[in-house]
Jmol script that loads the backbone (N, CA, C; Angstrom):
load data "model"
ATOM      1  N   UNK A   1     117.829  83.380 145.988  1.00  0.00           N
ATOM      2  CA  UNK A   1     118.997  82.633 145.554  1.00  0.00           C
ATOM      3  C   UNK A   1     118.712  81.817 144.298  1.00  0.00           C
ATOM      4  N   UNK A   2     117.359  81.608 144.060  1.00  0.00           N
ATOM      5  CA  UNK A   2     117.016  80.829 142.819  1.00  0.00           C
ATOM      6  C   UNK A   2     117.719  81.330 141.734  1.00  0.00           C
ATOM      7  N   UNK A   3     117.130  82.887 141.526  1.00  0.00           N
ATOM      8  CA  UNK A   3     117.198  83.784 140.517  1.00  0.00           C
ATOM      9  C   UNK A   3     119.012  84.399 140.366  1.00  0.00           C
ATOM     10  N   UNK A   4     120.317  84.272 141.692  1.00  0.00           N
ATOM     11  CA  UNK A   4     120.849  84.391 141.173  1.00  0.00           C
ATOM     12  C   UNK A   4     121.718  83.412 140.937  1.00  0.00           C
ATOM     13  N   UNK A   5     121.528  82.186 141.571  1.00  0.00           N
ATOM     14  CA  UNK A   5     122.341  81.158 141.433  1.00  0.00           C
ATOM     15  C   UNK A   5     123.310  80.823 142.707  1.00  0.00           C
ATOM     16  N   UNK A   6     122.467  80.786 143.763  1.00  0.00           N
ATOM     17  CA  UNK A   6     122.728  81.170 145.369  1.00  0.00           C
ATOM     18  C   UNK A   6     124.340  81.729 145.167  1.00  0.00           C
ATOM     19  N   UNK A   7     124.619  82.868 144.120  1.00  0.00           N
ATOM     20  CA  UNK A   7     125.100  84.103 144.227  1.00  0.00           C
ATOM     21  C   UNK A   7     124.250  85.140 145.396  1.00  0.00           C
ATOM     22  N   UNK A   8     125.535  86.337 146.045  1.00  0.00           N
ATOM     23  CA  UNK A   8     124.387  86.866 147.239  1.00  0.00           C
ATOM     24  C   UNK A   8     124.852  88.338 146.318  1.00  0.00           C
ATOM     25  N   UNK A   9     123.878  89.321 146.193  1.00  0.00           N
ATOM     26  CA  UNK A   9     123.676  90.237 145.590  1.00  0.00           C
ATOM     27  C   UNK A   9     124.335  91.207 147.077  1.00  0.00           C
ATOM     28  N   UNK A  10     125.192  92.189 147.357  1.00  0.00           N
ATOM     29  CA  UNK A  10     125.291  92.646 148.543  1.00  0.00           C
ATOM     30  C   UNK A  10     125.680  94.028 148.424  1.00  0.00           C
ATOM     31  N   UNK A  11     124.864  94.599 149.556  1.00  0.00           N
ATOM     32  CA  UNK A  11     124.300  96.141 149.830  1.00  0.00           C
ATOM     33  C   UNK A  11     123.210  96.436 148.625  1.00  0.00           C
ATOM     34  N   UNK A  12     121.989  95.512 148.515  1.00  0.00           N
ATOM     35  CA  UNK A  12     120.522  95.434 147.928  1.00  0.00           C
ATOM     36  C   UNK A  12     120.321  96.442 148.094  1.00  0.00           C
ATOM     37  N   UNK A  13     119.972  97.659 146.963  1.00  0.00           N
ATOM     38  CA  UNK A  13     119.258  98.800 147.647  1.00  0.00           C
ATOM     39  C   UNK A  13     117.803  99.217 146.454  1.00  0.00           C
ATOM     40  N   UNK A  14     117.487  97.605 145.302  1.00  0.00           N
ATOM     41  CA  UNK A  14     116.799  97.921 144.545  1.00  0.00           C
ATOM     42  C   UNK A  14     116.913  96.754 143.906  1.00  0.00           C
ATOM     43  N   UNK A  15     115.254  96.211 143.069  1.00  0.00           N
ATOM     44  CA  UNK A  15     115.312  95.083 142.451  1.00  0.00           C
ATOM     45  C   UNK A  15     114.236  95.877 140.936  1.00  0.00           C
ATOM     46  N   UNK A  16     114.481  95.805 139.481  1.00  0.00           N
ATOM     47  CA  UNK A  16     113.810  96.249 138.653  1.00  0.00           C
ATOM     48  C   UNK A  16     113.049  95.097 137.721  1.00  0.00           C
ATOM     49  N   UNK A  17     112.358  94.853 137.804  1.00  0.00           N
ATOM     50  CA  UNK A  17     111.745  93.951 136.573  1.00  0.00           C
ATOM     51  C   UNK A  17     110.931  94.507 136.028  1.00  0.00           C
ATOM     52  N   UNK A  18     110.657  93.802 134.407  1.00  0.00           N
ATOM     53  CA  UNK A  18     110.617  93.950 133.390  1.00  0.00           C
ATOM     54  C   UNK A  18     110.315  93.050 132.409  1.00  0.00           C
ATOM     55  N   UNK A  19     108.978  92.950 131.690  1.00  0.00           N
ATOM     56  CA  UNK A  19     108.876  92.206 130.652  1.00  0.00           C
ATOM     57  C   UNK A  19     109.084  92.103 129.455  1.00  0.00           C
ATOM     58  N   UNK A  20     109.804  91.178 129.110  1.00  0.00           N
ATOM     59  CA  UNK A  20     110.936  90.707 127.738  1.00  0.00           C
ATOM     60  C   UNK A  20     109.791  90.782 126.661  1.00  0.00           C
ATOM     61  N   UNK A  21     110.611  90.915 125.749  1.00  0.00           N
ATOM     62  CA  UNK A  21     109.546  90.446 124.227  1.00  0.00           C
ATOM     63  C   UNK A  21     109.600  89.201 123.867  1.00  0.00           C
ATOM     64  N   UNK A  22     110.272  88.265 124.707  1.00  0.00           N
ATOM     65  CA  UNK A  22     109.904  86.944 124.321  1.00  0.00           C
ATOM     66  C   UNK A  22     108.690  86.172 124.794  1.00  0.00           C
ATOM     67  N   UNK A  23     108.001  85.701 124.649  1.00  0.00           N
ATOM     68  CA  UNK A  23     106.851  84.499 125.327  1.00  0.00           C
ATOM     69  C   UNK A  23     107.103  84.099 126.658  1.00  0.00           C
ATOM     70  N   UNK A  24     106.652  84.490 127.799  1.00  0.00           N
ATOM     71  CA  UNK A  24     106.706  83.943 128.868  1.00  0.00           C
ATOM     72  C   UNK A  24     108.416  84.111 129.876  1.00  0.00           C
ATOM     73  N   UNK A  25     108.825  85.822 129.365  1.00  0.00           N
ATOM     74  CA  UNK A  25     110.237  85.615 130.186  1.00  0.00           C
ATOM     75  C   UNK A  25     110.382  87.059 130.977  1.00  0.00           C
ATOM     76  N   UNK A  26     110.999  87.426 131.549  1.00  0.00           N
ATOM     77  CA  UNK A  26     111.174  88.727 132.223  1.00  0.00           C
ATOM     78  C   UNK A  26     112.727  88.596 132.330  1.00  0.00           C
ATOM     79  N   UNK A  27     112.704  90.295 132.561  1.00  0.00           N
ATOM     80  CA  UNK A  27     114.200  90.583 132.645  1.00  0.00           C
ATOM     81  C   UNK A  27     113.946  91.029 134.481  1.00  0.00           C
ATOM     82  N   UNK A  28     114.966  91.083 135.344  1.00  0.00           N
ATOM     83  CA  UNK A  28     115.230  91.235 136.278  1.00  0.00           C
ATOM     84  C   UNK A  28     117.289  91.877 136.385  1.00  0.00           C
ATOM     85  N   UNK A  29     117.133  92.910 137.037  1.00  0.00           N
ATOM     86  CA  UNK A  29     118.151  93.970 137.354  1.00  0.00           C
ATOM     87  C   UNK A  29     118.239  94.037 138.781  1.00  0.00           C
ATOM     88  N   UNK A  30     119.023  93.749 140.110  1.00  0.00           N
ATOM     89  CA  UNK A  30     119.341  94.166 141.059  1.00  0.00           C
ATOM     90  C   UNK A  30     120.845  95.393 141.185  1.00  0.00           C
ATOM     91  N   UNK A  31     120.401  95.907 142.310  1.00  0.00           N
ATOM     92  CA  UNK A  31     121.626  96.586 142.166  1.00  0.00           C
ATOM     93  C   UNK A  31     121.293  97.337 143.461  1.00  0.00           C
ATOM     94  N   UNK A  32     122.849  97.619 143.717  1.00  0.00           N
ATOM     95  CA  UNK A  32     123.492  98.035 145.342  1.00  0.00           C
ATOM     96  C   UNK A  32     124.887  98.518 144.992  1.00  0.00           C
ATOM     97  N   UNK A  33     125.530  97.493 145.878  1.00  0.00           N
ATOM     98  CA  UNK A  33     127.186  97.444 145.765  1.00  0.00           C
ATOM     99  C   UNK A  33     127.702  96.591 144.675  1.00  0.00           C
ATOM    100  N   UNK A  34     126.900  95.403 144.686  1.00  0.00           N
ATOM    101  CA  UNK A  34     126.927  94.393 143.688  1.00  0.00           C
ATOM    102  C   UNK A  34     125.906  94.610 142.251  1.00  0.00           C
ATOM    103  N   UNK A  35     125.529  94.458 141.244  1.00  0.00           N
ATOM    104  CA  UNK A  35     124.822  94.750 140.189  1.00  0.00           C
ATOM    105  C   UNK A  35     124.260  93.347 139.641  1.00  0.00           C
ATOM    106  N   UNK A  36     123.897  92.914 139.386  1.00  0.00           N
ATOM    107  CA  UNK A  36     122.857  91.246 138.974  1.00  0.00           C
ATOM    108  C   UNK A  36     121.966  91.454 137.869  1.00  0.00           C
ATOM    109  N   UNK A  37     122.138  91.010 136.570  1.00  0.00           N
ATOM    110  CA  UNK A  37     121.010  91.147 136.122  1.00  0.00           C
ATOM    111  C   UNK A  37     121.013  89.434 135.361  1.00  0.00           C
ATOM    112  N   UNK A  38     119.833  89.265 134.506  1.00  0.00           N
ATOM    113  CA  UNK A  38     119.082  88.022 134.087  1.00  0.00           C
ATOM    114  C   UNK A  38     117.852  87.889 133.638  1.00  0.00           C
ATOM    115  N   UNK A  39     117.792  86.918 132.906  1.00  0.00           N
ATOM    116  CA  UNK A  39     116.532  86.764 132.161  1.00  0.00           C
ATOM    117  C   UNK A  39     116.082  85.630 132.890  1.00  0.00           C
ATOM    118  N   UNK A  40     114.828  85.591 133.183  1.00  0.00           N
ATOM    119  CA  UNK A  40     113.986  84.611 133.839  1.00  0.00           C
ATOM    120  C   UNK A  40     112.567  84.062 133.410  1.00  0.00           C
ATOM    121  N   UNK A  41     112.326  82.715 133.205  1.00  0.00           N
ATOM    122  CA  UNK A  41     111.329  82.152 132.674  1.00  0.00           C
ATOM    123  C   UNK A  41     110.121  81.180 134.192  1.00  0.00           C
ATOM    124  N   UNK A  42     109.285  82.192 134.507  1.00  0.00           N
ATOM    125  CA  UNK A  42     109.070  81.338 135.342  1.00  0.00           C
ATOM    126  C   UNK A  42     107.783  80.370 135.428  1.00  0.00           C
ATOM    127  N   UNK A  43     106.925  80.106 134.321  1.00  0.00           N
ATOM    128  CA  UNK A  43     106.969  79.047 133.601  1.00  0.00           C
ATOM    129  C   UNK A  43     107.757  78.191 132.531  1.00  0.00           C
ATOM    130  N   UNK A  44     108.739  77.995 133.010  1.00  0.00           N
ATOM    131  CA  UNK A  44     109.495  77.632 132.093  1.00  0.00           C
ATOM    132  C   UNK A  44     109.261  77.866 130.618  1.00  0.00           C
ATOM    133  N   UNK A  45     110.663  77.912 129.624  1.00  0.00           N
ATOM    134  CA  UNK A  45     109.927  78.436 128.594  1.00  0.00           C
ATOM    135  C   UNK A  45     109.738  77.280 127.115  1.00  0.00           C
ATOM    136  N   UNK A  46     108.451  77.321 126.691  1.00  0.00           N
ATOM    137  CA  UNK A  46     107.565  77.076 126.302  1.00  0.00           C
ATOM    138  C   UNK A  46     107.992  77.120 124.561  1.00  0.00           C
ATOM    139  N   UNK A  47     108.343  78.060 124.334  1.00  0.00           N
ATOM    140  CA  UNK A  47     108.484  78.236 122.944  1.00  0.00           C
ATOM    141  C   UNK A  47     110.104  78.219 122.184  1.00  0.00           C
ATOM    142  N   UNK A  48     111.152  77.228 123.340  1.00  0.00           N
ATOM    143  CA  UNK A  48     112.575  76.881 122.854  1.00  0.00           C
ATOM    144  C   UNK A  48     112.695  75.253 122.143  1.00  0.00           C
ATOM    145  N   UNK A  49     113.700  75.241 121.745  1.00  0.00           N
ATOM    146  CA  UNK A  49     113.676  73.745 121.233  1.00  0.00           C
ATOM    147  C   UNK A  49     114.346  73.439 122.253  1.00  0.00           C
ATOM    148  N   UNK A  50     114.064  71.806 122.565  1.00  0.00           N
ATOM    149  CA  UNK A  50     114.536  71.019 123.204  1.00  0.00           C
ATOM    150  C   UNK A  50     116.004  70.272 122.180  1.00  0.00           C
ATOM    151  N   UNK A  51     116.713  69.825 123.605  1.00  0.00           N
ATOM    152  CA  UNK A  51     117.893  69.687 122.913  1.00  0.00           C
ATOM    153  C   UNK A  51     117.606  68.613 121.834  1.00  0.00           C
ATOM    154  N   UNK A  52     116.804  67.215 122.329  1.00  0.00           N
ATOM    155  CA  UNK A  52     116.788  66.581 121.661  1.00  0.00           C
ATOM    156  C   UNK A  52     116.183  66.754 120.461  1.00  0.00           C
ATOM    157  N   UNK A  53     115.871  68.219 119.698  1.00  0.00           N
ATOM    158  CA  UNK A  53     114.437  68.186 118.991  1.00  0.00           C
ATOM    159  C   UNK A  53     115.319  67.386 117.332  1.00  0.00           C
ATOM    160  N   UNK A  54     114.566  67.370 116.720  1.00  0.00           N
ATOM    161  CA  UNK A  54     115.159  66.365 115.286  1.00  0.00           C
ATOM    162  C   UNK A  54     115.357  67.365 114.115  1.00  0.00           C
ATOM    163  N   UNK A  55     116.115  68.286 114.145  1.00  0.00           N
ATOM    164  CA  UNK A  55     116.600  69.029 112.919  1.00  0.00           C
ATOM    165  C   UNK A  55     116.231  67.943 111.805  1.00  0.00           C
ATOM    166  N   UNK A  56     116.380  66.331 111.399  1.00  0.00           N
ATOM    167  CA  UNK A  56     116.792  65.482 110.095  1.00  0.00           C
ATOM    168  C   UNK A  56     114.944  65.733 109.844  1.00  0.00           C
ATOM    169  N   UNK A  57     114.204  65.519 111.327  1.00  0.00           N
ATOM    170  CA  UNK A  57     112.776  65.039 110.560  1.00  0.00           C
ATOM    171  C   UNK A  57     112.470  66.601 110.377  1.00  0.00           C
ATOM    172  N   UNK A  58     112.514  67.544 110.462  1.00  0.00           N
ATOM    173  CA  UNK A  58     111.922  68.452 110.167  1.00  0.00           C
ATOM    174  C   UNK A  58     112.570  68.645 108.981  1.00  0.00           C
ATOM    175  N   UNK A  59     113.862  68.850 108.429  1.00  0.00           N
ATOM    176  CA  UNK A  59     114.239  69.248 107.413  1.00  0.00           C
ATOM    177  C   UNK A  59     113.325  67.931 106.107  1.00  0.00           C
ATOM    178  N   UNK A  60     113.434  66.566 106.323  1.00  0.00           N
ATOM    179  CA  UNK A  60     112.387  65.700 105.898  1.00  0.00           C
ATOM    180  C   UNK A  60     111.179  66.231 105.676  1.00  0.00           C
ATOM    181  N   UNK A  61     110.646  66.387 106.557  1.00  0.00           N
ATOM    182  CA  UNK A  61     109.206  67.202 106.218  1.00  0.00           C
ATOM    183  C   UNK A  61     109.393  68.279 105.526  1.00  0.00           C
ATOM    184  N   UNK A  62     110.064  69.342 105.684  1.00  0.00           N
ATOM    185  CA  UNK A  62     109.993  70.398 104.753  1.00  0.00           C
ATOM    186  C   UNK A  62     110.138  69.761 103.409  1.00  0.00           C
ATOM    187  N   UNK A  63     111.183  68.858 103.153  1.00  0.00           N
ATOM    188  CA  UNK A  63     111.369  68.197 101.849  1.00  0.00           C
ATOM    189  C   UNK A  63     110.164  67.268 101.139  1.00  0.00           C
ATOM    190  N   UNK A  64     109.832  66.997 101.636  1.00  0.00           N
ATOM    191  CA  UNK A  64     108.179  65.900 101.934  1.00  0.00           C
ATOM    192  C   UNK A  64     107.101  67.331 101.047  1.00  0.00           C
ATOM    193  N   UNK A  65     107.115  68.025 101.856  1.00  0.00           N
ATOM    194  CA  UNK A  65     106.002  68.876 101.608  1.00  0.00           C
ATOM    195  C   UNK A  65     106.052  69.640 100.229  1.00  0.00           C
ATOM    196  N   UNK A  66     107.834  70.395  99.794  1.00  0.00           N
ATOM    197  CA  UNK A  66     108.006  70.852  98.969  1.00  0.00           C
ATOM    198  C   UNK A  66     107.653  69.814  97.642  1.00  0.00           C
ATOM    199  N   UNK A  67     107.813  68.556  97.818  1.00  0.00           N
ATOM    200  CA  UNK A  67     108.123  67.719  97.291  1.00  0.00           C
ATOM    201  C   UNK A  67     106.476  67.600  96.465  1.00  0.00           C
ATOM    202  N   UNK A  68     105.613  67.508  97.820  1.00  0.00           N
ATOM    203  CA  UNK A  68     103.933  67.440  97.488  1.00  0.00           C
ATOM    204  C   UNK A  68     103.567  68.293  96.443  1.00  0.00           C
ATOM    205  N   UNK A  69     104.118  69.654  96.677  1.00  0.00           N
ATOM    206  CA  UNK A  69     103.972  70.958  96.454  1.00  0.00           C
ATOM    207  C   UNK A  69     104.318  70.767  94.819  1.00  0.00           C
ATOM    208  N   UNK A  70     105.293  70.678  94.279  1.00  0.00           N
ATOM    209  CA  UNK A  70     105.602  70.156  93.394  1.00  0.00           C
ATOM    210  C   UNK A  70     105.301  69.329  92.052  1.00  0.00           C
ATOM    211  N   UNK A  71     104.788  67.763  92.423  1.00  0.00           N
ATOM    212  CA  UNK A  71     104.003  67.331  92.168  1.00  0.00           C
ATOM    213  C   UNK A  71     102.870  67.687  91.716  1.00  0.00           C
ATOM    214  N   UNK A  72     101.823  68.313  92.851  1.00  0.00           N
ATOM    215  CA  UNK A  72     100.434  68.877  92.665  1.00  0.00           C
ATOM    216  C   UNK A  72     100.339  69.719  91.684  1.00  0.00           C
ATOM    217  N   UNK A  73     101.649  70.876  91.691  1.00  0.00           N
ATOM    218  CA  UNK A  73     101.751  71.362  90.359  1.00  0.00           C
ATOM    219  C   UNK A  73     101.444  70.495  89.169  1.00  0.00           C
ATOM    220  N   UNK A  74     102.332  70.060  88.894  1.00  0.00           N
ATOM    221  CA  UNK A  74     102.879  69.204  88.161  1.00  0.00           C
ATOM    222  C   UNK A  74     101.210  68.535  87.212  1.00  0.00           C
ATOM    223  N   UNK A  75     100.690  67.970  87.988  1.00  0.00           N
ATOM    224  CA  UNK A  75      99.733  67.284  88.060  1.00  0.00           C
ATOM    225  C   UNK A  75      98.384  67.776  87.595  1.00  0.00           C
ATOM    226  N   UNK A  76      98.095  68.948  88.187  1.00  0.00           N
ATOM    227  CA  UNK A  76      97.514  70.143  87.893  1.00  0.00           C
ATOM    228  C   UNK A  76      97.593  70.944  86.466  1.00  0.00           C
ATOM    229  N   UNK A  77      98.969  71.361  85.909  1.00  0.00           N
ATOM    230  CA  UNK A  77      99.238  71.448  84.686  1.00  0.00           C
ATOM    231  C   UNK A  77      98.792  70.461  83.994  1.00  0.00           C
ATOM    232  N   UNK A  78      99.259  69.089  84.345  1.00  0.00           N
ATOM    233  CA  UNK A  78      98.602  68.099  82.895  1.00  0.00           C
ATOM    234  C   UNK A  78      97.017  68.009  82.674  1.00  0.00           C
ATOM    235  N   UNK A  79      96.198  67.964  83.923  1.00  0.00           N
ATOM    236  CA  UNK A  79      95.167  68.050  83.584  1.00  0.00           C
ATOM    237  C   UNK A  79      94.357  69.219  82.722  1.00  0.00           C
ATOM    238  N   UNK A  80      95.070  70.042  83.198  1.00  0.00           N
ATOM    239  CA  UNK A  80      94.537  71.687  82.646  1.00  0.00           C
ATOM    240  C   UNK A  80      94.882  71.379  81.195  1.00  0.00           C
ATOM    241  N   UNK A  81      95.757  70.988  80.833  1.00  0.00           N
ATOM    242  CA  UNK A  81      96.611  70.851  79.358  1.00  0.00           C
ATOM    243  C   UNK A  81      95.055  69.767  78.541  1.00  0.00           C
ATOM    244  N   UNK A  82      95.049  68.759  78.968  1.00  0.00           N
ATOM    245  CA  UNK A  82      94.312  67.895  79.333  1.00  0.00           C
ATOM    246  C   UNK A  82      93.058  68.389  78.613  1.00  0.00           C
ATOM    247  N   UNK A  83      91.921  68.878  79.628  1.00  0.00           N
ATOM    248  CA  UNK A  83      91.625  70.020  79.253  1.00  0.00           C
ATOM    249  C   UNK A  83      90.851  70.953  78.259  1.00  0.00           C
ATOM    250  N   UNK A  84      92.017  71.008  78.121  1.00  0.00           N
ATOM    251  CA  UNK A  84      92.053  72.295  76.802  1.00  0.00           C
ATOM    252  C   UNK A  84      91.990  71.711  75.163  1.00  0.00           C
ATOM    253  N   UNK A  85      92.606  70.421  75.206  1.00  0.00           N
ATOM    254  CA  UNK A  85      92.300  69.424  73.931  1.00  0.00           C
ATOM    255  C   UNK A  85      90.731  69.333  73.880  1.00  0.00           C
ATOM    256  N   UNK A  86      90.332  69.141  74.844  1.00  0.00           N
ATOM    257  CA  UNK A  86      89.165  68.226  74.801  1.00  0.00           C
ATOM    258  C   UNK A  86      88.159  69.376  73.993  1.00  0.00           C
TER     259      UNK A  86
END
end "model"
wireframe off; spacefill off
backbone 0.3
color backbone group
């Protein structure tokens, strides 16, 4: 009842599982009279975002980094320029 949501699957005459291409999930297929299928994580799964996760700081950091990225150029050129007088 976990797996269907104490839904009752009825006249069971077969259960198929199957591992997903995601990280840690399986597919599961019953079927009889009734048909059931679902994806199931039974370590919970591991590699989703949480609702609360922070889209602002990550997009920040990406900006942060490009930002570094940038710079270092930047910085890099003058010295090279730099350099080349000498």
């Amino acid at each position: 009842s976990y797996i269907t949501h104490s839904l009752q699957v009825e006249g069971l005459r077969g259960i198929v599982t199957v591992p997903s291409r995601l990280e840690s999930t399986a597919l599961v297929f019953t079927y009889g009279v009734d048909v059931f299928f679902t994806r199931i994580a039974p370590s919970r799964t591991y590699d989703s975002l949480t609702e609360d996760f922070s889209y602002a700081l990550l997009l920040i950091t990406i900006v942060a980094l490009v930002g570094a990225i940038i710079a270092t150029w930047i910085l890099s050129e003058k010295k090279e320029l730099r350099e080349k007088w000498r």
